[in-house]
C-alpha positions in Angstrom: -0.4 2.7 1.1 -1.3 2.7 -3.0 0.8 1.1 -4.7 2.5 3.1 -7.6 3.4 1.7 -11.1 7.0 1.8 -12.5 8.6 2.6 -14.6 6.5 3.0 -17.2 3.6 5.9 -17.9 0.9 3.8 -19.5 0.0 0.4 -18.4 -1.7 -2.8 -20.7 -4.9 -3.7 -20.0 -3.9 -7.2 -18.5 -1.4 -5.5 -16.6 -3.7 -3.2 -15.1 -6.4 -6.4 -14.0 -3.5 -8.3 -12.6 -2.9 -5.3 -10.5 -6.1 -4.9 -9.7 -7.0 -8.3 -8.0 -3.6 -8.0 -5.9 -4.5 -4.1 -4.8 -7.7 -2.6 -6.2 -6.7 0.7 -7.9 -3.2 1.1 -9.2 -1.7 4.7 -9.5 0.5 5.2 -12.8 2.2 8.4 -13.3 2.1 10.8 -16.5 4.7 13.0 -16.9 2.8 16.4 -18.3 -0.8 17.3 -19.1 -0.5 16.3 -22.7 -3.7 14.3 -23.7 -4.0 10.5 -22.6 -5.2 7.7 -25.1 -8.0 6.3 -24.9 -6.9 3.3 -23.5 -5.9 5.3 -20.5 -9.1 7.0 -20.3 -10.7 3.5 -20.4 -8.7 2.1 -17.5 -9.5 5.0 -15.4 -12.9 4.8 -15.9 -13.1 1.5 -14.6 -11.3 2.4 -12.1 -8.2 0.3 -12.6 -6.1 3.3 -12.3 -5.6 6.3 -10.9 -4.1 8.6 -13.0 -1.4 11.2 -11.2 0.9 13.8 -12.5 3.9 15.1 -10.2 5.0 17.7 -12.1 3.0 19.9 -14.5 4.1 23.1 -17.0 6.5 24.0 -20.2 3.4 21.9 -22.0 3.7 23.5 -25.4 7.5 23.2 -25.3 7.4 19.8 -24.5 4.9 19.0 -26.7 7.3 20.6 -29.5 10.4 19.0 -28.4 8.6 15.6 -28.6 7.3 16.5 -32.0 10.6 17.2 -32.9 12.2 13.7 -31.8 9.7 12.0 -33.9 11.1 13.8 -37.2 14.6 13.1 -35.7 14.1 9.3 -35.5 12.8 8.9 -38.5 15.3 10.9 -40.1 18.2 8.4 -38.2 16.0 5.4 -38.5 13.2 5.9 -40.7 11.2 4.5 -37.7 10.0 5.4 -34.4 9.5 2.4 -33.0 12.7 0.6 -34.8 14.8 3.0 -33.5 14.2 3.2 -30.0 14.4 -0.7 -30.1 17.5 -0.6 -30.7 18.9 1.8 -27.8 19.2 -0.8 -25.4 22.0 0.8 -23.5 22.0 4.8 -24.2 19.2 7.2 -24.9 18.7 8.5 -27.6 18.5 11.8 -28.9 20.2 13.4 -25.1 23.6 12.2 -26.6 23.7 14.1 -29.4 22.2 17.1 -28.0 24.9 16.7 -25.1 27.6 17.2 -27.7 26.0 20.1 -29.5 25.6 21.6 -26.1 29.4 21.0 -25.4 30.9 22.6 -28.5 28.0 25.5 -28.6 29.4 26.0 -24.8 33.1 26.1 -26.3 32.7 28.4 -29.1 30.8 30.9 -26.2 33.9 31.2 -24.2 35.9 31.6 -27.2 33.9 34.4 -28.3 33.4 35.8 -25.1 29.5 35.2 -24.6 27.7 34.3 -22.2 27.5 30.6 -20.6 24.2 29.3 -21.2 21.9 28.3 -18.6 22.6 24.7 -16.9 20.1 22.0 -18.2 16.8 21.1 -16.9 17.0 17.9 -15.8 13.4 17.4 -14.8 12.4 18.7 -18.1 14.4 16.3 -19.5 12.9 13.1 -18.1 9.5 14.3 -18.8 10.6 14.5 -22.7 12.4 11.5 -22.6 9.1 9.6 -20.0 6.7 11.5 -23.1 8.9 9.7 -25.9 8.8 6.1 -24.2 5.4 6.6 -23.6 4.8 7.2 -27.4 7.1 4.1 -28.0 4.7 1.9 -25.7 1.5 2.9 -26.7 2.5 2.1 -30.2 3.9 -1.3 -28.9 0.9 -2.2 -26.9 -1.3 -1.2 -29.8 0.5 -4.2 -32.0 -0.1 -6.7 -28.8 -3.9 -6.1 -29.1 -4.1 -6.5 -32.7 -2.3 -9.6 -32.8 -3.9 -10.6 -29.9 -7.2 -10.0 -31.3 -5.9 -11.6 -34.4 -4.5 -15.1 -32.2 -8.5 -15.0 -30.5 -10.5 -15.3 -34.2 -7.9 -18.4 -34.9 -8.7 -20.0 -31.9 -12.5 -19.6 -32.4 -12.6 -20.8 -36.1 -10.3 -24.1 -34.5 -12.9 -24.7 -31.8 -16.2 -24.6 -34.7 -13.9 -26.2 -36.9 -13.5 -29.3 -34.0 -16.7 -28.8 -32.5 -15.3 -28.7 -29.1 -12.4 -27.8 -27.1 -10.2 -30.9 -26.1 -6.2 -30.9 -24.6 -5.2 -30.3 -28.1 -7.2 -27.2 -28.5 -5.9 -25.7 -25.2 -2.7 -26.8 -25.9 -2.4 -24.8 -29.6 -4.3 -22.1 -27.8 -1.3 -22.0 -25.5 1.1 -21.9 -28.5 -0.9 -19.2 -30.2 -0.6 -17.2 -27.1 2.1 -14.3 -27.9 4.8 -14.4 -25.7 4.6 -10.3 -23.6 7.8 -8.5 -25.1 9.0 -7.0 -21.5 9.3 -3.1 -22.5 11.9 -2.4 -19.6 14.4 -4.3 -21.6 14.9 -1.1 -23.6 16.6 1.7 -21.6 16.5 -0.1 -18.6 18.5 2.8 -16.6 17.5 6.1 -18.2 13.9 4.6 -17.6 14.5 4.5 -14.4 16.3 7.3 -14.0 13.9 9.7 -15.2 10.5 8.2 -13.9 12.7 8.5 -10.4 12.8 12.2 -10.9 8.5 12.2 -11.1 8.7 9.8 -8.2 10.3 12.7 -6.0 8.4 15.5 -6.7 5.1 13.4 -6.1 3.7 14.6 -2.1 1.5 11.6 -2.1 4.0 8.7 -2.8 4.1 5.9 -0.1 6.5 3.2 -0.3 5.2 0.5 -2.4 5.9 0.3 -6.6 4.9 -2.8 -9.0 6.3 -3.6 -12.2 5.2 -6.4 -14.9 9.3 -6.3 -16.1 11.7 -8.4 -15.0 14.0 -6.3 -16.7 13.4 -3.4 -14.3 13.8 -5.5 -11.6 16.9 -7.5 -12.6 18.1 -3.7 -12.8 17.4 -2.5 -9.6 18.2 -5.9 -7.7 21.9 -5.7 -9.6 22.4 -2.2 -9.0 20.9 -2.1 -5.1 23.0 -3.9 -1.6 20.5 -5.2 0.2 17.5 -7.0 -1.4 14.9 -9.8 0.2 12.0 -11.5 -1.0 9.2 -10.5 2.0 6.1 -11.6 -0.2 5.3 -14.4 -2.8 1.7 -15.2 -3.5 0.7 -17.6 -6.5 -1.8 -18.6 -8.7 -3.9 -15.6 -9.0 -6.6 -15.3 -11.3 -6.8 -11.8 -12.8 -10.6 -12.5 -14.5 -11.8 -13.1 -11.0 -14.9 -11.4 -9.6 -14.1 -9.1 -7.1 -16.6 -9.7 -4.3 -15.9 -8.6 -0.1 -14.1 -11.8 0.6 -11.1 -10.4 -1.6 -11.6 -7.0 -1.2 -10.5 -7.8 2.9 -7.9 -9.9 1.3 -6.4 -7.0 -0.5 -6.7 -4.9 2.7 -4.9 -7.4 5.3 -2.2 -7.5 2.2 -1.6 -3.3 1.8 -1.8 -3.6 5.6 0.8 -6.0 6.4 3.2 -4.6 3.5 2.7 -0.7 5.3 4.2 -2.6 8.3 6.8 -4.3 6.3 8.1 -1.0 4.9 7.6 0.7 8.3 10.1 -2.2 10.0 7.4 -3.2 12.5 7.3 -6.9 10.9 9.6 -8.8 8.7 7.7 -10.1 6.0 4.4 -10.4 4.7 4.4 -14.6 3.9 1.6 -14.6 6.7 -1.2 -12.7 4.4 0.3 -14.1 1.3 0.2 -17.6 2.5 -4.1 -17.1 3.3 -6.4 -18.7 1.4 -7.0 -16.2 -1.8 -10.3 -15.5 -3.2 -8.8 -14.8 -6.4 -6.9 -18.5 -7.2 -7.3 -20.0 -10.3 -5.1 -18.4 -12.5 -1.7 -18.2 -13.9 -0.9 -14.1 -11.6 2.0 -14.5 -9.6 3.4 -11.4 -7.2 6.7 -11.1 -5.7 7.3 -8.0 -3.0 10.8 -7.8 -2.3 12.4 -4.8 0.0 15.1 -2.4 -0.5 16.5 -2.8 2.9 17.4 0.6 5.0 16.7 2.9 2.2 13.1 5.1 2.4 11.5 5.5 -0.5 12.8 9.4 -1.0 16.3 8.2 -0.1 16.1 5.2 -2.9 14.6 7.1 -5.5 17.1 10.1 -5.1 20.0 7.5 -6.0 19.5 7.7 -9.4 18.7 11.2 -9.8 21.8 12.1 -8.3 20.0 15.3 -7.1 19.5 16.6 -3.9 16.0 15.5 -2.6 13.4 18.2 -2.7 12.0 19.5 0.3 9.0 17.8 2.4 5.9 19.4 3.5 4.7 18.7 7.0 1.9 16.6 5.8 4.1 14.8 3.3 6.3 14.6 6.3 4.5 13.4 8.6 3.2 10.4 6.5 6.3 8.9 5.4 8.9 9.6 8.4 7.5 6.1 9.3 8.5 4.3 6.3 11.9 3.0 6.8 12.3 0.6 3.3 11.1 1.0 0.2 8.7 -2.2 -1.5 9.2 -3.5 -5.0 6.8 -5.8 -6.3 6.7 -7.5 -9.8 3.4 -8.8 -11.3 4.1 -12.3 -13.2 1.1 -12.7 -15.7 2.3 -16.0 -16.5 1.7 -15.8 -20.2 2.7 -18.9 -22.4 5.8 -18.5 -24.6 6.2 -19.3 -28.4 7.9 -22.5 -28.8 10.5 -21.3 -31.6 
């Protein structure tokens, strides 16, 4: 079982290590054949991702339609990024073309045309996964610089003091920018549409990480039954890998494939092992989504009917009875205000 990254289609660089000490290789999702950054390209060359795409075509016209919402935000915001900040609770952009759609539709039957064809609603989330996407790289982009930024100033303290005492780690700690969680904005329609690239994806198992809390708070509000199966602490993301935590990460994917299969409750007894990797500030919670398969839990906020299996796909998931949500805690300082 690989775990699958969620709901998000590009990952941060710490996010990515983090991920990697708990699993190995994490698998992130694009949602169309559109060129990657080179961030991306960076983390799958080292082979801290696995890129994947469920769902491939209409390339040009998505790449037009997300062209066009650029010139659309500006032209409502004068900003990108400032807009899309500010759509906590609704998406932008399918709201107005929903009520443009509904009075084109009235004026057809008024004048006798023809209805036109029903929306694509995969389409959709792929345009609106495409536009996030664009938000986050832009936003991820800022956190390096200022990151980068917060690193010189911590240098020219230490040769300034000659050497690193309590004081200097505990400025260091201050300088530290608090992460911005991402999935606070459009929580749901997140959600909603990366669920849509979850289902058509043959490979999926029954295991998805997140870094927001957010996402989770989302899910966890919005879903019955929800238990804490897996809490291990203290992980250090800048560890070297070496065999001793490479079986550590085995016994770990093993035990949660049983967890999700119903043979054992939990996982505390791998999480509770001595880790290889300690040191550090990681934390990861796994909690399960009780009764619900992975197919059946993702299709609840499609509200679609799920699409069909092949026998291979089949075959590998019948077993899988719950579906496993974990949520990587990097443990970054805040900013005292």
């Amino acid at each position: 079982m690989i775990p699958i990254y969620f709901p998000f289609t590009c990952i941060p660089h710490a996010v990515a290590e983090g991920l990697n000490i708990c699993f190995g290789r994490t698998v992130i999702y694009q949602p169309s054949l559109l060129k990657m950054s080179s961030e991306m390209h960076k983390l799958d060359e080292e082979k801290l991702i696995a890129v994947r795409r469920p769902v491939s075509g209409d390339e040009s016209k998505l790449r037009g339609v997300v062209k066009a919402y650029r010139q659309w935000a500006e032209n409502h915001q004068g900003s990108e990024l400032a807009f899309f900040k500010t759509q906590k609770d609704k998406a932008p952009f399918f709201e107005d073309t929903a009520v443009q759609q509904i009075r084109s539709d009235v004026r057809r039957r008024a004048a006798g045309e023809a209805e036109m064809p029903p929306p694509d609603y995969l389409f959709n989330a792929r345009m609106f996964l495409s536009i996030a996407q664009a938000y986050d790289e832009q936003h991820m982009a800022l956190d390096s610089d200022l990151a980068d930024l917060q690193a010189l100033e911590q240098e020219m303290l230490k040769n300034i003091r000659g050497s690193e005492d309590d004081e200097d780690q505990e400025m260091a700690a201050r300088l530290a920018r608090s992460h911005e969680d991402a999935g606070e904005y459009l929580t749901e329609s997140r959600i909603r549409a990366w669920a849509r690239l979850a289902l058509h994806d043959p490979e999926a198992g029954g295991l998805y990480v997140t870094d927001s809390r957010a996402v989770l708070d989302w899910i966890t509000d919005n879903v019955p039954a929800v238990e804490l199966v897996a809490h291990v602490k203290g992980l250090s993301p800048r560890a070297r890998w070496n065999e001793s935590v490479g079986d550590w990460q085995v016994n770990l994917l093993a035990r949660l494939t049983r967890v999700a299969a119903g043979e054992v409750a939990d996982a505390t007894e791998v999480a509770l092992q001595p880790v290889p990797a300690r040191g550090g500030r990681v934390s990861l919670q796994i909690f399960r989504i009780t009764g619900e398969a992975p197919r059946m839990f993702w299709s609840r906020w499609t509200g679609v009917e799920l699409p069909e299996k092949d026998e291979e796909e089949g075959e590998r998931t019948a077993a899988l009875q719950h579906t496993l949500i974990g949520l990587l805690d990097l443990g970054r300082p805040e900013i005292s205000s």
